[in-house]
C-alpha positions, -999 to 999 in steps of 0.1 A, spaced: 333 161 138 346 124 137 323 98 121 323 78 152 308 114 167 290 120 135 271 84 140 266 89 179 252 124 171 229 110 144 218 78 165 207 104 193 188 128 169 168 97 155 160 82 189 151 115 201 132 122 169 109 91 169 102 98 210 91 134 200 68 124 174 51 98 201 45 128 219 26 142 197 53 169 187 52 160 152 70 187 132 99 185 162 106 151 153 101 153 116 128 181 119 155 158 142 147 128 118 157 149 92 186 166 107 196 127 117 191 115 84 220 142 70 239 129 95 242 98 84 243 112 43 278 129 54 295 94 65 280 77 33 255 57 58 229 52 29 211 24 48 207 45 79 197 76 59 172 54 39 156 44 70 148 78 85 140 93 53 114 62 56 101 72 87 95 107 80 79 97 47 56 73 67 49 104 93 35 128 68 20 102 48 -1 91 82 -3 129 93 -22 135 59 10 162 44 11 143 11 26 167 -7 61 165 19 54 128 16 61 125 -23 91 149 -18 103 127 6 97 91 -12 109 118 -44 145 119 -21 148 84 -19 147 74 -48 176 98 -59 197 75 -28 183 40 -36 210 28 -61 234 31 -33 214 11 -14 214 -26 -25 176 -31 -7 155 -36 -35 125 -43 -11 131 -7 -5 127 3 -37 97 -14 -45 81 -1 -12 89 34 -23 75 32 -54 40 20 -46 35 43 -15 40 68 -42 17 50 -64 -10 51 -33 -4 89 -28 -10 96 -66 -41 76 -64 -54 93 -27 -48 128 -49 -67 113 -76 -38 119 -101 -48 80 -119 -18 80 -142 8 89 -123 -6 61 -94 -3 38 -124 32 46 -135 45 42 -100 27 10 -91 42 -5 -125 76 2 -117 69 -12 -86 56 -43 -104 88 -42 -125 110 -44 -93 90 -68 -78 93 -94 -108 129 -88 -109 135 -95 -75 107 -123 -78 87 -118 -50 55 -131 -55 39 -115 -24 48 -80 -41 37 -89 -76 7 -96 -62 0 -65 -45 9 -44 -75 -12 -62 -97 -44 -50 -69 -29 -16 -69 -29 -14 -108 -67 -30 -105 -79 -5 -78 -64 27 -102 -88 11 -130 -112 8 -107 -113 44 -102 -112 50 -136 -144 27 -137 -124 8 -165 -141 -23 -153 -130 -46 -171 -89 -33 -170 -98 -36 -131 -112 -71 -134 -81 -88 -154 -58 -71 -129 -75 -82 -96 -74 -114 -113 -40 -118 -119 -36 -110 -79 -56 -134 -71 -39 -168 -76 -9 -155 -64 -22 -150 -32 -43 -187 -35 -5 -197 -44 10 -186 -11 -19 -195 7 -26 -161 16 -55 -153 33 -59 -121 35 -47 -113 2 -75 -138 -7 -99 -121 8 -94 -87 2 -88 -97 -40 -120 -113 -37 -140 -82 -27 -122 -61 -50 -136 -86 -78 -172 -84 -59 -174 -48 -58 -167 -44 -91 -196 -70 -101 -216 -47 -79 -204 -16 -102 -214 -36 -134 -246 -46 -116 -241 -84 -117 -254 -87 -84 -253 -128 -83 -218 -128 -92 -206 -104 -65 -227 -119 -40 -203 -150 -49 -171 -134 -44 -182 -118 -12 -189 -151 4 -159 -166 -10 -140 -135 13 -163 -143 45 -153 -176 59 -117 -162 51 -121 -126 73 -137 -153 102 -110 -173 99 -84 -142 106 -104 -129 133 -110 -96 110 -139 -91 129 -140 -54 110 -135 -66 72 -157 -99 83 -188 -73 96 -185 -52 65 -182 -82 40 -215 -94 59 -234 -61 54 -223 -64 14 -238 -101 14 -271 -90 33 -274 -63 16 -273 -81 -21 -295 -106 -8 -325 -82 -4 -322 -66 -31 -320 -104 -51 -354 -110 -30 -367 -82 -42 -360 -90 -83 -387 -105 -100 -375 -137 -114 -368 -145 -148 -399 -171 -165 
């Protein structure tokens, strides 16, 4: 088969991939992305191959097959130095991280989200660096290393004040209140809670803004509730 064929015949198995998994015939087009993906491997079309390896990583992580998922990522990283995306890389790395920590396997989440940290402050992407530094916080958390959790959610944080974003913001700022509320410092979770609301308003996250509510009433009965200190 010619490459020009090669590539047409690969371009055809990815389309027809991605429309069988919107069908709901998910292991079909897990099996055509796949097939597509070698495709692409025998005319040395990393970027191509990168991208449905990608996809089918992103199927059976969202399908819940997290096991085929870290195989996959696991495949990718074997093909990333011939690809010169380094945004790649880094996304690779953490999704790992976030399967480790769904599987409840703490150390090897926090390996992963590291390295991803160490890409991320090569390439120096602040946006990243931020979001490795909550990842790292949120393995601690589960650890109930509090404190580890706290200086890591806090090193997020202005970096997300930094690029005025809002979201990141928000969602740093009830990590940090939840894990006041796991330390029992009530006051200073009910703090950081409001400090997320008028953000989650703002971004019409009506679902993060209801649930950040529910934290703040909640807290507040339970403060009307403690007997004050004389």
């Amino acid at each position: 088969m010619s490459s020009m064929n090669s590539e047409s015949q690969a371009d055809k198995l990815a389309e027809e991939g991605l429309s069988q998994v919107k069908s709901g015939d998910t292991d079909e087009g897990i099996q055509s992305l796949l097939k597509s993906a070698d495709l692409y491997a025998q005319d040395s079309n990393f970027n191509e191959q990168t991208k449905q390896l990608l996809r089918v990583a992103e199927i059976y992580k969202l399908t819940n097959q997290l096991d085929q998922a870290l195989g996959t990522y696991r495949t990718l990283i074997g093909i990333l130095e011939q690809v010169h995306d380094k945004d790649v890389h880094i996304r690779v790395l953490s999704n790992m991280g976030l399967i480790h920590a769904m599987q409840g396997q703490f150390a090897d989440a926090r390996d992963y989200f590291t390295k991803a940290l160490s890409k991320a402050e090569q390439l120096g992407n602040k946006k990243y660096i931020a979001q490795q530094w909550g990842n790292i916080g949120s393995v601690y958390r589960d650890l109930n290393e509090h404190d580890k959790a706290l200086e890591n959610y806090s090193k997020a944080l202005p970096i997300y004040e930094e690029l005025d974003d809002k979201e990141g913001t928000a969602d740093q700022s009830t990590n940090i209140a939840y894990i006041y509320v796991m330390v029992s410092n009530l006051e200073e979770a009910l703090c950081w809670y409001k400090k997320a609301l008028p953000l989650y308003n703002e971004l019409n996250n009506m679902e993060k803004a209801a649930f950040t509510q529910q934290n703040i009433t909640h807290i507040e009965s339970l403060l009307a509730q403690t007997p004050k200190r004389s």
